[in-house]
C-alpha positions as CSV (number, residue, x, y, z in Angstrom):
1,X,-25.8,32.5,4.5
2,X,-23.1,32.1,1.8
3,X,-20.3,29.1,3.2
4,X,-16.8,28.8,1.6
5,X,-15.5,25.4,2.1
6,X,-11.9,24.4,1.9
7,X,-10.7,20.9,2.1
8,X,-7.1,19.4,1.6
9,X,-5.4,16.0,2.5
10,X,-1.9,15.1,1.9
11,X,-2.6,13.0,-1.4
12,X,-5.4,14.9,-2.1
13,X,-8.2,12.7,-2.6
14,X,-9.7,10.1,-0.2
15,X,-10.4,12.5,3.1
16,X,-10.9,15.7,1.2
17,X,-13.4,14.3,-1.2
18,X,-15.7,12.4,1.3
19,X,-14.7,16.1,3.6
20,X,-16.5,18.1,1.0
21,X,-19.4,16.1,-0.2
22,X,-20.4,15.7,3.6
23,X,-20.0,19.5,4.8
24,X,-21.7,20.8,1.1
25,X,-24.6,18.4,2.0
26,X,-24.6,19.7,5.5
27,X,-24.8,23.4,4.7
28,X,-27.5,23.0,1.7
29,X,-30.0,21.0,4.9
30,X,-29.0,24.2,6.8
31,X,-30.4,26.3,4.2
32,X,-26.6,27.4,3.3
33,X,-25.2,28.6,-0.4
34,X,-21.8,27.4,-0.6
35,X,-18.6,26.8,-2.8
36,X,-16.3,24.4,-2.3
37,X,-12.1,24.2,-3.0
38,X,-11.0,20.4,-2.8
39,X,-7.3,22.2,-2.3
40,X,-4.7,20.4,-4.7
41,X,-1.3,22.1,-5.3
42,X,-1.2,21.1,-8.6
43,X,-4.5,22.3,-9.4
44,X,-4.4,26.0,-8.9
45,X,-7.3,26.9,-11.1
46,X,-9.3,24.9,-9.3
47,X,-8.9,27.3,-6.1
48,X,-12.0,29.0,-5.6
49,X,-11.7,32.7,-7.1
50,X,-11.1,36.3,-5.6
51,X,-15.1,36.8,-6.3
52,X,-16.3,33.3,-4.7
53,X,-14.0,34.1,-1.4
54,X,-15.5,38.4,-1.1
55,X,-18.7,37.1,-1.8
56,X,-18.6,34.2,1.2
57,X,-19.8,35.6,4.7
58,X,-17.5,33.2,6.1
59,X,-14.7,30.6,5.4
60,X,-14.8,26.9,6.7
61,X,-11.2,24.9,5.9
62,X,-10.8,21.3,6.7
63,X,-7.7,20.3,6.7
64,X,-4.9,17.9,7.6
65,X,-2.4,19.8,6.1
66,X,-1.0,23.4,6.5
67,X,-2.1,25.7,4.1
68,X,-1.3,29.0,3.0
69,X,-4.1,31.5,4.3
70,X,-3.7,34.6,3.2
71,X,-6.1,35.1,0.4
72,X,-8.6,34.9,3.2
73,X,-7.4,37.8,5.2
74,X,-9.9,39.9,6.2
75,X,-12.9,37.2,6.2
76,X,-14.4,35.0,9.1
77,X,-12.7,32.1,9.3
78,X,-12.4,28.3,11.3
79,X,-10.1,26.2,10.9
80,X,-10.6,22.4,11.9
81,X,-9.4,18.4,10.7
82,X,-11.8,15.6,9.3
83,X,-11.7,13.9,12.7
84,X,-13.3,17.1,14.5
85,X,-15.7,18.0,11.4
86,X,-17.4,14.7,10.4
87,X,-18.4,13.3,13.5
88,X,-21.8,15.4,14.2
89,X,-21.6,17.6,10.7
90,X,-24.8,19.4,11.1
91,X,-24.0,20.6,14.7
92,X,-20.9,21.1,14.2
93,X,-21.6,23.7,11.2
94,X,-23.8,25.5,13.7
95,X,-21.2,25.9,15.8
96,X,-18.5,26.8,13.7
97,X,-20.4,29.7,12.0
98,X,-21.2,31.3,15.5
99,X,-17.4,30.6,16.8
100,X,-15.7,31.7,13.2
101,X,-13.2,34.7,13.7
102,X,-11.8,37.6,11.0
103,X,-8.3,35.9,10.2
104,X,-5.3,38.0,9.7
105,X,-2.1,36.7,8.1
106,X,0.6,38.0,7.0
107,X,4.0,36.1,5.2
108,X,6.2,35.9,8.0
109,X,3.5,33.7,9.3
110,X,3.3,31.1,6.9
111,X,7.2,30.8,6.4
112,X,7.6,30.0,10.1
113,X,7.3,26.7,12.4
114,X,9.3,24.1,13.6
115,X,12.0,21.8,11.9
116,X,11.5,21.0,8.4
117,X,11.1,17.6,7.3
118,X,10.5,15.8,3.8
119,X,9.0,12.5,3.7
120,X,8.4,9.8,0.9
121,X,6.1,6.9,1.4
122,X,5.9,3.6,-0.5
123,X,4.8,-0.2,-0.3
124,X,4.6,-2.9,-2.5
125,X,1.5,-2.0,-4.4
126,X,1.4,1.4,-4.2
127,X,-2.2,1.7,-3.1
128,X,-3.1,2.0,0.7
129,X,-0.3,1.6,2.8
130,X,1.3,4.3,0.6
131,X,-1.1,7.0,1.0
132,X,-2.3,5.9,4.5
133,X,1.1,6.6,5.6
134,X,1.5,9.9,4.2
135,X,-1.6,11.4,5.3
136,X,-1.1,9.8,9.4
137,X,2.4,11.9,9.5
138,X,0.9,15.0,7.8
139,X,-1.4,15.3,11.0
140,X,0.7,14.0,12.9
141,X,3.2,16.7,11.7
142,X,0.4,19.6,12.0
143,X,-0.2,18.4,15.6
144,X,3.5,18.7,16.4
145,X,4.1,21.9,14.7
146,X,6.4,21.1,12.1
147,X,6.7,21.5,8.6
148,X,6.4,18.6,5.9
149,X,6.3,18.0,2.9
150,X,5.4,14.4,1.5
151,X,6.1,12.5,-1.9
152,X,3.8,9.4,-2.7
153,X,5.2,6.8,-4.7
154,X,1.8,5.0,-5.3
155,X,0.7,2.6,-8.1
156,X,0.9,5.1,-10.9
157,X,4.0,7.3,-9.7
158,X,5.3,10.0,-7.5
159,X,2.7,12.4,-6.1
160,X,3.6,15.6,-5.0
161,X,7.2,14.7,-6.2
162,X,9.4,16.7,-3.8
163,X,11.1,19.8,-5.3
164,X,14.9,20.9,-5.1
165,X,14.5,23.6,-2.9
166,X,12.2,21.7,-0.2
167,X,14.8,19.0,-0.1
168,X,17.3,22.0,0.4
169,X,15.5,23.5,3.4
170,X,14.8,20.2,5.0
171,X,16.6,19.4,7.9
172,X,15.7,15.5,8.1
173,X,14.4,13.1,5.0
174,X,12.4,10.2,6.5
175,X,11.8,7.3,4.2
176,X,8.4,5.8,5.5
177,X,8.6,3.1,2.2
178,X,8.4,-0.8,2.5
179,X,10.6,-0.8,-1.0
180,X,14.0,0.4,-1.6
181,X,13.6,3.9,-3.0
182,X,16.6,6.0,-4.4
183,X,18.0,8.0,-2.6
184,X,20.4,10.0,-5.0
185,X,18.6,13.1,-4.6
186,X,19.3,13.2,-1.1
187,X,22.8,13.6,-0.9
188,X,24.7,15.1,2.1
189,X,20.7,14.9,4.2
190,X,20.1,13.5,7.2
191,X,18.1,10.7,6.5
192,X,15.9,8.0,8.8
193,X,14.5,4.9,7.4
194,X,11.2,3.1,8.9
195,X,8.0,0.9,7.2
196,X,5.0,2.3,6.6
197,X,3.3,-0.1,8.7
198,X,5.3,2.0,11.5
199,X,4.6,5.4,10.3
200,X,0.8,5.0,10.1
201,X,0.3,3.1,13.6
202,X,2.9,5.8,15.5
203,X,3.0,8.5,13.4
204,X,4.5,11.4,16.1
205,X,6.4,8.4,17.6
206,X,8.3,8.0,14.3
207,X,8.9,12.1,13.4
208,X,10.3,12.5,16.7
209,X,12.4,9.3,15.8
210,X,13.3,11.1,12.7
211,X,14.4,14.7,14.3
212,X,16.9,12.4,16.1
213,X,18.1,9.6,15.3
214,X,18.4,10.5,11.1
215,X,22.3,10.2,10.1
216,X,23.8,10.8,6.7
217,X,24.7,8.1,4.4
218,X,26.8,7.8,1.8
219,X,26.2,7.4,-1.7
220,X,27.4,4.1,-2.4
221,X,28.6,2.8,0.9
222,X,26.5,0.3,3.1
223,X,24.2,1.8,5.5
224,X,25.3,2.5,9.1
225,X,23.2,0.2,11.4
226,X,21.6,3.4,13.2
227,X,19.8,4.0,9.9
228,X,18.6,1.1,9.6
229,X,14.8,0.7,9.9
230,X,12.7,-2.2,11.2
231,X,11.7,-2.7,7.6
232,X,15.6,-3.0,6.1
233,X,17.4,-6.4,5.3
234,X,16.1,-9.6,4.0
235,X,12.6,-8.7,4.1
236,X,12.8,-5.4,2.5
237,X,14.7,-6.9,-0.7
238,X,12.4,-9.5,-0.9
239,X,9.6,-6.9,-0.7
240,X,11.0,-4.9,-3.3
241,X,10.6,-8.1,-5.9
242,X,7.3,-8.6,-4.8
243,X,6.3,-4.4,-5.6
244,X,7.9,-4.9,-9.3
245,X,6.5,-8.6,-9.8
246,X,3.3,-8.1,-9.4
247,X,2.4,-6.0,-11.9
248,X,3.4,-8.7,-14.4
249,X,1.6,-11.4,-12.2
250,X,-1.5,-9.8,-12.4
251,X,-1.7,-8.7,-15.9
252,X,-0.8,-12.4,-16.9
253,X,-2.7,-14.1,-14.3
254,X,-6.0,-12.3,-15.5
255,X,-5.3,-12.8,-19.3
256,X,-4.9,-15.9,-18.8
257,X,-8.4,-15.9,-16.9
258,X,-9.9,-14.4,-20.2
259,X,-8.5,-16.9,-22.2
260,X,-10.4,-19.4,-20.0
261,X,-13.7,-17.7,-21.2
262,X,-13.9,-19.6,-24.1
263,X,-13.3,-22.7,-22.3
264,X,-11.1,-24.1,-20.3
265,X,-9.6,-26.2,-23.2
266,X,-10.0,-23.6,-26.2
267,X,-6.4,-22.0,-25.6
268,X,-5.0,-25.5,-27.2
269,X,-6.5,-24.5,-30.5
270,X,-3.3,-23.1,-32.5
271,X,-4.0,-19.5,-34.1
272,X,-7.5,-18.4,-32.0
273,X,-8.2,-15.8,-29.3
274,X,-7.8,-18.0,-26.5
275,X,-4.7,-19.1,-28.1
276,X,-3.1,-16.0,-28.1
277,X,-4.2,-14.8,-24.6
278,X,-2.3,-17.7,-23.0
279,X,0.8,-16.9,-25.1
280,X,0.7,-13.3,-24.1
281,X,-0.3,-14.2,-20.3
282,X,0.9,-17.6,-19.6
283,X,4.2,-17.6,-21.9
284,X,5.1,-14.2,-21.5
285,X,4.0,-12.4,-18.3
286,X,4.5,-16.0,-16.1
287,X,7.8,-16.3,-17.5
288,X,9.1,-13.0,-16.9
289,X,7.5,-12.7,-13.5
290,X,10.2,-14.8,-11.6
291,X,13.3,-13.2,-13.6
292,X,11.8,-9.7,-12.4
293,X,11.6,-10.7,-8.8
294,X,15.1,-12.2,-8.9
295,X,16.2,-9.2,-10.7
296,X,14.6,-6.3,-8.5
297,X,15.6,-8.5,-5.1
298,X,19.3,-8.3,-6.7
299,X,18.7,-4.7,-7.5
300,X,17.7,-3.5,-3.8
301,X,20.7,-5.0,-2.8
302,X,23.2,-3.9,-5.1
303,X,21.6,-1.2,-6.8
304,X,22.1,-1.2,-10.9
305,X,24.7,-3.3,-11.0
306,X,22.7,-6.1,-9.0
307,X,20.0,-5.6,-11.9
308,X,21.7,-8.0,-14.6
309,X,22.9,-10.8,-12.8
310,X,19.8,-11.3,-10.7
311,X,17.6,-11.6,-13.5
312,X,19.7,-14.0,-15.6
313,X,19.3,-16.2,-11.5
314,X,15.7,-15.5,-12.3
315,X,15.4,-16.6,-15.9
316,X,17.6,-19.6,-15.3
317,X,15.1,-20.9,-12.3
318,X,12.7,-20.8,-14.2
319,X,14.6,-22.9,-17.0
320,X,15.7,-25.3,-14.6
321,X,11.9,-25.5,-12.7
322,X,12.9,-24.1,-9.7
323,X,10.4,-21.4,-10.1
324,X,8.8,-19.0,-7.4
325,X,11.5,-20.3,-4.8
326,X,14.5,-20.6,-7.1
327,X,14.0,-17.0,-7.9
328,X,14.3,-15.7,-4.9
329,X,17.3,-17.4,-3.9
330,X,18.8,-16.1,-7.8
331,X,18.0,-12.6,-6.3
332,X,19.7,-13.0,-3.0
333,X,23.1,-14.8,-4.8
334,X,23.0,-12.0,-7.1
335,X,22.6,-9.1,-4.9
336,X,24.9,-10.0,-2.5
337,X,27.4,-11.5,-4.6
338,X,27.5,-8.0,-6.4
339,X,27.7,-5.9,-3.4
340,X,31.0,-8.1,-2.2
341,X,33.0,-7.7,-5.6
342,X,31.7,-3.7,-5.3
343,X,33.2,-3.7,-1.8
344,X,36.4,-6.1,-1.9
345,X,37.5,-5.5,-6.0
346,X,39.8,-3.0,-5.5
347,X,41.3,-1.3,-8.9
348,X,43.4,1.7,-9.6
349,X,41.2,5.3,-9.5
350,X,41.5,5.2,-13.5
351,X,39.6,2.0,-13.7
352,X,37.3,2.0,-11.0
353,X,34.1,3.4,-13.5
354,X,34.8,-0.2,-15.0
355,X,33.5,-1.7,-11.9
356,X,29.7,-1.1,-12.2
357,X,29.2,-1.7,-15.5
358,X,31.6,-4.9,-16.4
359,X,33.2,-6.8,-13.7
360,X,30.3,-6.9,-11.5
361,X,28.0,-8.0,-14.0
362,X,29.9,-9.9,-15.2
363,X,31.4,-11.9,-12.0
364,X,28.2,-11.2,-10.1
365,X,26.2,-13.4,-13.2
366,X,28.8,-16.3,-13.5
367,X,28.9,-16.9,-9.9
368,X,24.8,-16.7,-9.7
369,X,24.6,-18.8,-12.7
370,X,27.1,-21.5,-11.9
371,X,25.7,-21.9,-8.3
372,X,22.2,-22.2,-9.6
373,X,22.8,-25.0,-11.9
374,X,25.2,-27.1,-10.0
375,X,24.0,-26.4,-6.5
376,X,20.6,-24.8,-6.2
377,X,18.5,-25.5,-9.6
378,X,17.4,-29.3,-8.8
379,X,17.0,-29.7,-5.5
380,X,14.7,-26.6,-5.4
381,X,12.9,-27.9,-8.3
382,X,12.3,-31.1,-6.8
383,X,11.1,-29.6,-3.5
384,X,8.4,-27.6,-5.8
385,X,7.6,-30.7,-8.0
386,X,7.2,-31.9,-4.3
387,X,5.0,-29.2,-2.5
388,X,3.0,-29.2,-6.1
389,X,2.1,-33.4,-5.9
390,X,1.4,-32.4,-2.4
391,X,-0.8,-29.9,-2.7
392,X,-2.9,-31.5,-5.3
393,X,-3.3,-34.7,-3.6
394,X,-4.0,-33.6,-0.3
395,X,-7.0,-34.4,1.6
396,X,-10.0,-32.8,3.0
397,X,-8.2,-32.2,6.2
398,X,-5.1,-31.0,5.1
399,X,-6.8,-28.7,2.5
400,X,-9.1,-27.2,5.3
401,X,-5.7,-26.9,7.7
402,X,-4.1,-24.8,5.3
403,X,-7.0,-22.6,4.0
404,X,-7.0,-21.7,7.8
405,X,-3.8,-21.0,8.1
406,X,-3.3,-18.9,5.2
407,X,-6.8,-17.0,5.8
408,X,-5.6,-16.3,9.0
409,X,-2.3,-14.8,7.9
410,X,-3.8,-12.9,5.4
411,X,-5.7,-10.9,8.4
412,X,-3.2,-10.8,11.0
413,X,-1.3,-7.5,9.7
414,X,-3.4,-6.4,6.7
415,X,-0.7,-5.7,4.1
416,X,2.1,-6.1,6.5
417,X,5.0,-9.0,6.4
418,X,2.6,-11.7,7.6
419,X,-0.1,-10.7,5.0
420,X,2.4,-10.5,2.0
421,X,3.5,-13.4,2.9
422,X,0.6,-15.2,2.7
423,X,-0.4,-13.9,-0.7
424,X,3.7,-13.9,-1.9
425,X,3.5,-18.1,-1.4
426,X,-0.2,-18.4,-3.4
427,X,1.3,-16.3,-6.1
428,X,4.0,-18.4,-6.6
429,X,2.0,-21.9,-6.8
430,X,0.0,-19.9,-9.6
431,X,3.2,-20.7,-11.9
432,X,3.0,-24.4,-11.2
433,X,-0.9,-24.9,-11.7
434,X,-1.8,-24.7,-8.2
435,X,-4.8,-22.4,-8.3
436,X,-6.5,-23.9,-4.9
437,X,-4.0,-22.1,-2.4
438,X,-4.8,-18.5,-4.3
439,X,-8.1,-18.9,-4.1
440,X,-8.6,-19.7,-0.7
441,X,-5.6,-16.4,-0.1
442,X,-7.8,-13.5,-2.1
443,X,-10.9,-14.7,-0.2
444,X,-9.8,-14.3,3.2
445,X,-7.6,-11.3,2.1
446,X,-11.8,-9.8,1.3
447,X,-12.9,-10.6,4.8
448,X,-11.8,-7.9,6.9
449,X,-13.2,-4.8,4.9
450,X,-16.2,-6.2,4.0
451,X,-16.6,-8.0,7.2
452,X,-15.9,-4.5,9.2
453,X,-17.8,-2.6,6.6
454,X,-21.3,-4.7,7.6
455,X,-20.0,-4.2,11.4
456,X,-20.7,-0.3,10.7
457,X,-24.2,-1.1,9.1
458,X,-25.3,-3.4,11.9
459,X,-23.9,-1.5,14.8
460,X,-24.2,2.0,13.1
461,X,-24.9,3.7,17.1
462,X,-21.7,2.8,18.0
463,X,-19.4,4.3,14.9
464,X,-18.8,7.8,14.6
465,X,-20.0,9.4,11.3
466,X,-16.7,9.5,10.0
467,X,-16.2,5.6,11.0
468,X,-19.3,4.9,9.1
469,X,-18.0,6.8,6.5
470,X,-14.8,4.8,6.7
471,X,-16.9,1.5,6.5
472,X,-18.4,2.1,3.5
473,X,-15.4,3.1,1.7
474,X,-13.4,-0.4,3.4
475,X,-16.3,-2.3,1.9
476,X,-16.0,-1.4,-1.7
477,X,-11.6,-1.6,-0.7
478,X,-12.9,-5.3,0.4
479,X,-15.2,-6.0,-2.6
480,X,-11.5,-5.3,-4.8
481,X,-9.6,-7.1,-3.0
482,X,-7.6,-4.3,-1.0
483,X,-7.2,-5.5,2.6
484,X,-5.9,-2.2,4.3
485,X,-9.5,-0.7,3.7
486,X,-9.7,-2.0,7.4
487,X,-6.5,-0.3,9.0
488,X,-8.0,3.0,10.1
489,X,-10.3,0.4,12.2
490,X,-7.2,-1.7,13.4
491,X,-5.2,1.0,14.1
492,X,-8.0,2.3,16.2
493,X,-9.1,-1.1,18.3
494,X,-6.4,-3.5,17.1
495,X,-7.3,-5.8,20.0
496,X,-11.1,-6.3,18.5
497,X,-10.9,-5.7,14.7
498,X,-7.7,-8.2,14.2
499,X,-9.1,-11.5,16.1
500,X,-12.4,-11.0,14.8
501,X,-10.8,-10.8,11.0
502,X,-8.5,-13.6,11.8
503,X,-11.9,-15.3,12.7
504,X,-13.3,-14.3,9.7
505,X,-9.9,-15.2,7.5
506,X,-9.6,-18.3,8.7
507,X,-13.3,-19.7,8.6
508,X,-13.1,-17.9,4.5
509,X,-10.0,-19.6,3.7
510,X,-11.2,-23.1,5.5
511,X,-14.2,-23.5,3.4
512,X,-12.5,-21.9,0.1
513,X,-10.4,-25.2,0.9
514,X,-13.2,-27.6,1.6
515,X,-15.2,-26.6,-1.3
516,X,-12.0,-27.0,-3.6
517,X,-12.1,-23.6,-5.7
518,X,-9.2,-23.2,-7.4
519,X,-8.9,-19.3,-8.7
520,X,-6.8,-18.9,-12.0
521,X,-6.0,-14.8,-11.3
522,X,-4.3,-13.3,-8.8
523,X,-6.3,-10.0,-8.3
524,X,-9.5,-8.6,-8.9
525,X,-11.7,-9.8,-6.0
526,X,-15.1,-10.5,-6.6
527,X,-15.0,-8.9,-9.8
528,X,-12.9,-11.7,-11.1
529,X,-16.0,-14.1,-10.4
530,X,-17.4,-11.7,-14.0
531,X,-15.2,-13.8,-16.1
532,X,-16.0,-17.1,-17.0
533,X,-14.6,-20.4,-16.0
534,X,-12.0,-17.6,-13.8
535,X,-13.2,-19.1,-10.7
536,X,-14.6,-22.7,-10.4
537,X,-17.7,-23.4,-7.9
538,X,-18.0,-19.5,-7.9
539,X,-21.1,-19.7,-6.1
540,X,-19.3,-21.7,-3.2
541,X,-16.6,-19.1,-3.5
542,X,-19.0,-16.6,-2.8
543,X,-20.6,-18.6,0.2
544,X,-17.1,-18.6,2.2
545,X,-16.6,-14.8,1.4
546,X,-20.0,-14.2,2.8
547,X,-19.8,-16.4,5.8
548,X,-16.6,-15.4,7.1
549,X,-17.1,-11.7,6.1
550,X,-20.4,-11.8,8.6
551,X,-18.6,-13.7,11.1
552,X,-15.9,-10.7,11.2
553,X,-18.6,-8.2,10.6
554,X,-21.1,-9.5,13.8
555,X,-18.2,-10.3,16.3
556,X,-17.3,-6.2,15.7
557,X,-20.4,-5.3,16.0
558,X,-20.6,-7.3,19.6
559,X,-17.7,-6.3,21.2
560,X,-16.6,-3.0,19.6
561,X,-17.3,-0.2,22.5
562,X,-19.6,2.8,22.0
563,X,-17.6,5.3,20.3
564,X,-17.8,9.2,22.1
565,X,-16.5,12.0,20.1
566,X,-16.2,15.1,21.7
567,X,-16.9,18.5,19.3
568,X,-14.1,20.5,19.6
569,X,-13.5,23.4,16.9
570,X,-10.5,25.9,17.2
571,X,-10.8,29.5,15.5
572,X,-8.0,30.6,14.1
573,X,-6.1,33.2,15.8
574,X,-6.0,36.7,14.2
């Protein structure tokens, strides 16, 4: 028998890939020829051909998306989703080739459904909330009969960038983005605002959120409260710094890890290797990380003309020692100071384009500047001189206090508020030479997908095939430092996986702190431990990863339920 598989997923990669490799291995134990479309819109030669389709006795497409059908008109045909596919594959290709049914589609079909929505998803990093997100509302969205389209802003850029016309023939535009994301393009659209946190736990909750409560905004003006999403405000801003800082933190943070290779001391040797590392890490990336943050808070706030001034805040924080802290006050000056001159300077029609590019700039900066010398500079610098003296001379107890409170925060939400926070307050201690706080945040930030990764090993019986699946793809998340390789298992049993990570997190973090590691890069998991003198007592480090990763991993294992999946496949109608 001759199988044509199609897989698709809204960005295109995790789901479809680990879709295909599964059902191909399948059908080849089944004694099955097949060829296999990982579907990608931007990809069209990669569509399996007019010859590979005839030649098929039957067409297999597992998707969470809608696609276009046609080209298979004429050929048996099932249609089903990951969920439905993956959890007994062998069976479940049985089945599927006995219930498969000819397919006939014509155009008017595919251009009609329910309200159309476009959607853009982003968080801080731009790795799994971001994509996570996207691909929860595109079934969700399926489910519910409507049409949408989604844009990724990820790590490395937009994905499936909207066009023109989709944002024309949309009726709502939901932002599903923990950063502030233009919205220029949008004009005259309803829009509605949430997190992505939001989207991916109640995905149909928030689209039918979207279909009515989305309002217009205009360009320029202050957001009505009604479009206002959990995620807006204070937190959002600060969130926004924290997505364009970190690039800059990590790139320094592990350059000035490689310096560190040829000894701890060698950078002090004028003219070497080392030398130049640290100047290109430490005196570069460290000290524009806090004028970014200030600068990109202001910007969220103000837009462009919030840019300028909150940078200089930033630049003169750290000038004055007020660092991590100082900076994010700079932003929040700066950003609000710009928005009131924007609001209350009123000038004649003629002058108004002067506004943006002069007086708010330059107002905005001599306000944020004047207040952060005179008022805010020194006292903020003498609290960090403060919580710095502190930190280095605490004692065992206090040190194993905090590792347990941090760990623990770093597992509560996975990526959320609580978890950025965490990891947002180690990052900043980085600048002052405190290295112990960081190290105990990036191993308990490790626990919960490794820890739930082992959980699917050691209780395999009671994971689904797609959950084990899952587990193994939230270990190697875990082993990089990604801690949202566990939400698909959080989202699912929230009131097992997140005490038994906190568990985990906590007992990590505690005995990062009791050990006294002190980690010199912020990112890179266990990969970091590679580079030399990165990590101090590395093999203690890896001790507390282990140990609370197996705490998390066996408390799962005891007290997750057996999970049932019911085989359900639905043949296409004709």
């Amino acid at each position: 028998m001759k199988l044509a598989i199609v897989t698709a997923c809204p960005n295109g990669q995790v789901s479809s890939l680990v879709s295909a490799r599964l059902l191909e291995a399948a059908a080849q134990r089944l004694g099955w020829s097949t060829c296999v479309e990982m579907h990608d819109p931007a990809r069209p030669e990669r569509q399996l051909s007019t010859a590979a389709i005839a030649d098929a006795d039957w067409v297999l497409v597992v998707s969470s998306v809608d696609l276009d059908l046609q080209r298979f008109n004429g050929k048996r045909l099932l249609r089903s989703t990951p969920a439905q596919a993956l959890a007994d594959v062998d069976n479940f290709l049985r089945e599927a080739a006995d219930k498969a049914s000819v397919v006939q589609v014509d155009a008017a079909e595919v251009k009609t459904g329910g309200a159309r929505i476009v959607a853009v998803t982003a968080c801080p990093t731009g790795v799994a909330h971001t994509f996570m997100a996207a691909e929860a509302l595109q079934q969700a969205a399926q489910q519910m009969g409507l049409q949408l389209s989604v844009e990724t802003q990820g790590s490395v850029g937009a994905r499936n960038p909207l066009s023109a016309a989709a944002i024309a023939e949309a009726d709502v535009v939901l932002l599903a983005a923990d950063i502030e994301v233009p919205t220029e393009r949008f004009a005259g659209k309803r829009i509605y605002r949430c997190g992505t946190g939001v989207a991916l736990k109640q995905a149909k909750a928030t689209l039918t959120k979207a279909l009515a409560e989305a309002r217009e905004e205009t360009p320029g003006a202050a957001q009505p409260a009604a479009a206002r999403s959990e995620k807006a405000g204070v937190y959002k801003h600060l969130l926004t710094g924290v997505s364009f800082m970190l690039p800059m933190v990590v790139a320094g943070g592990l350059l000035i890890a490689l310096s560190f290779v040829f000894g701890i001391e060698a950078f002090k040797e004028p003219g070497t290797l080392p030398a130049a590392l640290m100047q290109i890490g430490g005196e570069a990336a460290f000290k524009l990380m806090v004028p970014l943050l200030a600068g990109y808070i202001a910007w969220s706030i103000a837009d462009r003309p919030g840019l300028a001034p909150g940078m200089i805040g930033g630049l003169l924080a750290s000038t004055l020692g007020a660092g991590f802290i100082g900076g994010i006050i700079a932003g929040f000056l700066a950003g609000y100071s710009a928005r009131a001159i924007s609001r209350w300077l009123k000038l004649p029609t003629s002058l108004e384009a002067l506004k943006p590019i002069l007086l708010i700039p330059l107002f905005a900066s001599l306000f944020t500047g004047l207040v952060m010398i005179y008022v805010v500079g020194q006292p903020v610098a003498g609290v960090l001189a403060g919580l710095t003296r502190f930190l280095d001379s605490m004692g065992t107890t206090n040190a194993i206090l905090l590792g347990i409170v941090l760990g623990a925060m770093m597992c509560v939400d996975l990526g959320g508020p609580v978890n950025k926070a965490a990891y947002a307050f180690s990052v900043g201690l980085l600048a002052s030479q405190s290295y112990a706080p960081m190290a105990a945040t990036m191993a308990a930030g490790m626990v919960p997908p490794i820890g739930l990764g082992i959980a699917s090993f050691l209780a395999r019986r009671k994971f689904a095939q797609s959950e084990r699946e899952a587990g193994r793809a939230a270990l190697v998340l875990g082993l990089c430092f990604i801690s949202e390789g566990a939400i698909p298992f959080a989202a699912k049993d929230p009131l097992r996986v997140i005490p038994a990570s906190i568990a985990g997190g906590a007992l990590t973090g505690a005995l990062s702190m009791y050990f006294g590691c002190k980690l010199m890069a912020p990112h890179g998991g266990l990969f970091v431990m590679l580079i030399p003198n990165a990590i101090n007592h590395a093999l203690l480090y890896l001790l507390a990863i282990v140990a609370g990763s197996l705490l998390t991993g066996v408390v799962y294992a005891l007290v997750k339920k057996s999970e049932v999946v019911e085989l359900a496949v639905q043949p296409v109608k004709g």
